[in-house]
C-alpha positions in Angstrom: 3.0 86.8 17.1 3.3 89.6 18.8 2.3 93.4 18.0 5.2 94.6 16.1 6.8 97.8 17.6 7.0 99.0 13.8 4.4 97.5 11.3 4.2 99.9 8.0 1.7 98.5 5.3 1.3 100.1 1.3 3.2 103.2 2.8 3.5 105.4 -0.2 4.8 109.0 -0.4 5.4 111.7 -3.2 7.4 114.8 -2.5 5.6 118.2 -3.6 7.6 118.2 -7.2 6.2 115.1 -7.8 9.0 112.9 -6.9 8.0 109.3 -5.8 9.9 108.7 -2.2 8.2 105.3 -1.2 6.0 102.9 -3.0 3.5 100.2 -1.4 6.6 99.6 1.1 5.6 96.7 3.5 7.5 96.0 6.5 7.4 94.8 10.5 10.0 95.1 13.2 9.7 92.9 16.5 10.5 94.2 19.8 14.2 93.0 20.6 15.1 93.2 16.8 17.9 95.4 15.8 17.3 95.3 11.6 19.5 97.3 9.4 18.2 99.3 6.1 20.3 99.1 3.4 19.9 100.7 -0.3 21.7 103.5 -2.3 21.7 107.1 -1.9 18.6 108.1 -2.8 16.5 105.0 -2.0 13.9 106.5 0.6 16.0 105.4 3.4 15.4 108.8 5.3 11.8 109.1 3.7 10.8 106.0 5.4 12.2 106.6 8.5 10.9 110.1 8.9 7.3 108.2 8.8 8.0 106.6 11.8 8.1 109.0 14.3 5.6 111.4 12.3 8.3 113.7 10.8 6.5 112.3 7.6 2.9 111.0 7.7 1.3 108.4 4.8 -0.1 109.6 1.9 -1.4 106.4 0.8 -1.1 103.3 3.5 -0.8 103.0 7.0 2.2 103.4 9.7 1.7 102.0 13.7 4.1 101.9 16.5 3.2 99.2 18.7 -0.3 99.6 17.3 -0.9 103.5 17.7 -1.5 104.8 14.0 0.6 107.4 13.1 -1.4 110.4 13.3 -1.9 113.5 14.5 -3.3 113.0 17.5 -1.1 110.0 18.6 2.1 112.4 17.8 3.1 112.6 21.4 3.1 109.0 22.1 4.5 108.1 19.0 7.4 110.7 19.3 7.9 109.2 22.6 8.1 105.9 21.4 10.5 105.9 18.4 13.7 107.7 19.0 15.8 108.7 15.7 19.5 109.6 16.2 20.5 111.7 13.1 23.6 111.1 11.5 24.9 114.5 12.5 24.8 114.8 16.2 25.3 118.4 15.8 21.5 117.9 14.0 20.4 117.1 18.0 23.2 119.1 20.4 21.9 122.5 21.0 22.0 123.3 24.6 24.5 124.5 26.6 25.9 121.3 28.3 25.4 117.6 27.9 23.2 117.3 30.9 20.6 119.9 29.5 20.7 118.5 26.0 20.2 115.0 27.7 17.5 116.1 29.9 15.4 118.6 27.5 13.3 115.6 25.8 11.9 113.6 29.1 11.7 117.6 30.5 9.3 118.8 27.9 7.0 115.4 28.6 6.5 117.0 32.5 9.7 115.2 34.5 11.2 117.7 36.9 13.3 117.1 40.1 15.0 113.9 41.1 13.1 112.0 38.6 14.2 114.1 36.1 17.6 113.4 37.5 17.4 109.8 37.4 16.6 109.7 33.7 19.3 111.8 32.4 22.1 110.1 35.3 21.0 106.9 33.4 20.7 107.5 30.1 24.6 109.2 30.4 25.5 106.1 31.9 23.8 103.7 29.5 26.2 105.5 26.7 29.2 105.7 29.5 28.9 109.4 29.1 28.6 110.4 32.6 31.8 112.3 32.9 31.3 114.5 30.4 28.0 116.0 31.8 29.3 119.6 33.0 31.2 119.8 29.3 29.6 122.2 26.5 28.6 119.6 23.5 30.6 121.5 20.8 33.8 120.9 23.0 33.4 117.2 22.3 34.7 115.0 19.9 32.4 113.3 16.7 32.4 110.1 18.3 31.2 111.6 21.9 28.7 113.5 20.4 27.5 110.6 18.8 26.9 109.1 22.4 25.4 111.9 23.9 22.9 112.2 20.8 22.4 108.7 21.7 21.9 109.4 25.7 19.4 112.2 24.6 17.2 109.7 22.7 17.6 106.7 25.3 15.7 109.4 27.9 13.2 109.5 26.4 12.9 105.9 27.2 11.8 104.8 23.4 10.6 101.3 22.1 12.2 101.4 19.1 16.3 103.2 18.7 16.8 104.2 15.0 20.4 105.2 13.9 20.9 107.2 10.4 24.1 106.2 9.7 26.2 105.7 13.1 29.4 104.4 12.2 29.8 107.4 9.8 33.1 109.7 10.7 34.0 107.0 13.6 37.2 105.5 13.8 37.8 101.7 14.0 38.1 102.0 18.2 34.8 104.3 17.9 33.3 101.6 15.6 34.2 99.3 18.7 32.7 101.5 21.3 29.5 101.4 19.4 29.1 98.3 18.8 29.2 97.6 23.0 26.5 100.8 23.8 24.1 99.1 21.2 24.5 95.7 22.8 23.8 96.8 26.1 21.1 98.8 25.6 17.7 97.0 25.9 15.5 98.4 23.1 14.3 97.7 19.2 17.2 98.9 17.1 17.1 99.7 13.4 20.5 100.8 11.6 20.2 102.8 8.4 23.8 102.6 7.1 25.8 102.2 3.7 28.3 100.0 5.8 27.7 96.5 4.6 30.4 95.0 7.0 29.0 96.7 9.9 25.4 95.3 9.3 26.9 92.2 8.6 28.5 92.6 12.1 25.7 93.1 14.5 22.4 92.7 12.6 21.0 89.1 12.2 18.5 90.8 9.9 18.0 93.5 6.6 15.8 95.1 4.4 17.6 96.1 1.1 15.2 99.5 -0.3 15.6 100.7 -4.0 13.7 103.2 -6.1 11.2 103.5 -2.7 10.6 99.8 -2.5 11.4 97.2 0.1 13.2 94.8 -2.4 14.4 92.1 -0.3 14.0 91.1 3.6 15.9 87.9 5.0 19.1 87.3 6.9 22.3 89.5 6.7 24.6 87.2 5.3 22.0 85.6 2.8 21.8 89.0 1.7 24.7 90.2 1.3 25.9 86.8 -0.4 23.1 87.7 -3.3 25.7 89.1 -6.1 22.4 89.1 -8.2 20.3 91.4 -5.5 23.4 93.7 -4.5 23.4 94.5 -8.7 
C-alpha cells in the first residue's frame, strides 16, 4: 500500500472546558480518494478536520499528511499540502478581486511574476472562473464564490481538497456545476456534508463520526442502507 495522503491514528482532543471533541479516532485516506464524513451536528466533524492542516494539533495520538507529522515545524508543508474550503466562502474572500484572493496563497510561499500568473490563470480555469477575475468577490453570487474559494485552495496546488459542507446554499444547477469541478480536478477529495444523497452521488466511500468517534467506514451505499447504523 501506499503512504496515505491522510493517516490519523488514536487522535484524541479535549476543548479547554473540558469538552471531549475526538476520541481514539483512527482513519487513512489514499491519494485519488474522494471520502465523505458524515455524522450529526456536533460530531467532531470540524474538530477533525482542523487537525489536518494544523488548525488543531493532537493532544493524544498522531496526525501525518503523506507521512510529515503534523507539527510545528512541518506547518508550512503541511498547510501546503491539505487545502480546506470552508463552508462560507466569505470565511476565505477578503481581497479586493478574485485574481488577488486567488493568487495571495501560492504568493505568500515566494511565486512572483509569470509563474505566479500561471498558477492563479489555472487554478480560475480549473473552477471555470476565469471570467470573473477583474470582478470584486462580494459582487458574486454564493455559488461563484464557492468556486473561487475553491480556485484559491487548488493554487496552492494541495494533495488533499477538503470541502466543509459544499453543496450548502447551492441550487440543484449549482449542485450540478459542482459535481463537474470536483470531477475534473485531479486531487484527494474529502467532503464533510449533512447531504446523504450527495455523498451517495459522488463518493464510492464514508466514514460516519458520532460523539468524536469514527463509527463506521465502508462503502456509501452499504452505509447508508444500515437503518441500524444511521439510528
Amino acid at each position: 500500500m501506499s503512504t496515505p495522503v491522510i493517516e490519523i491514528r488514536g487522535l484524541g482532543y479535549r476543548y479547554p472546558d473540558g469538552t471531549v471533541a475526538l476520541a481514539d479516532v483512527d482513519l487513512h485516506i489514499h491519494q485519488g480518494e474522494r471520502v465523505a464524513l458524515l455524522g450529526p451536528n456536533g460530531a467532531g466533524k470540524t474538530t477533525l478536520i482542523l487537525h489536518m492542516n494544523g488548525i488543531h494539533q493532537p493532544q493524544t495520538g498522531t496526525v501525518a499528511v503523506s507521512g510529515y507529522p503534523v507539527t510545528d515545524e512541518n506547518l508550512v508543508e503541511i498547510r501546503r499540502r491539505v487545502g480546506i474550503v470552508f463552508q462560507d466562502p466569505d470565511d476565505q474572500l477578503f481581497m479586493p478581486t478574485v485574481r488577488e484572493d486567488v493568487a495571495f496563497g501560492p504568493a505568500n510561499l515566494g511565486l512572483a511574476g509569470s509563474e505566479l500568473d500561471q498558477r492563479v490563470d489555472g487554478a480560475l480555469a480549473a473552477v471555470e472562473v476565469g471570467d470573473l477575475a477583474d470582478r470584486p468577490p462580494n459582487h458574486l453570487s454564493f455559488g461563484q464564490k464557492r468556486r473561487v474559494a475553491i480556485a484559491g485552495v487548488m493554487a496552492m496546488q494541495p494533495e488533499i481538497l477538503v470541502l466543509d459542507e459544499p453543496t450548502s446554499n447551492l441550487d440543484p444547477a449549482s449542485r450540478k456545476d459542482l459535481t463537474g469541478i470536483l470531477d475534473s480536478l485531479d486531487v484527494t477529495q474529502l467532503l464533510v456534508t449533512h447531504d446523504l444523497l450527495y455523498a451517495l452521488e459522488i463518493c464510492e466511500r464514508s466514514l460516519i463520526i458520532n460523539a468524536g468517534r469514527i463509527v463506521a467506514d465502508g462503502p456509501t451505499r452499504e452505509l447508508l442502507g444500515d437503518q441500524d447504523l444511521l439510528a
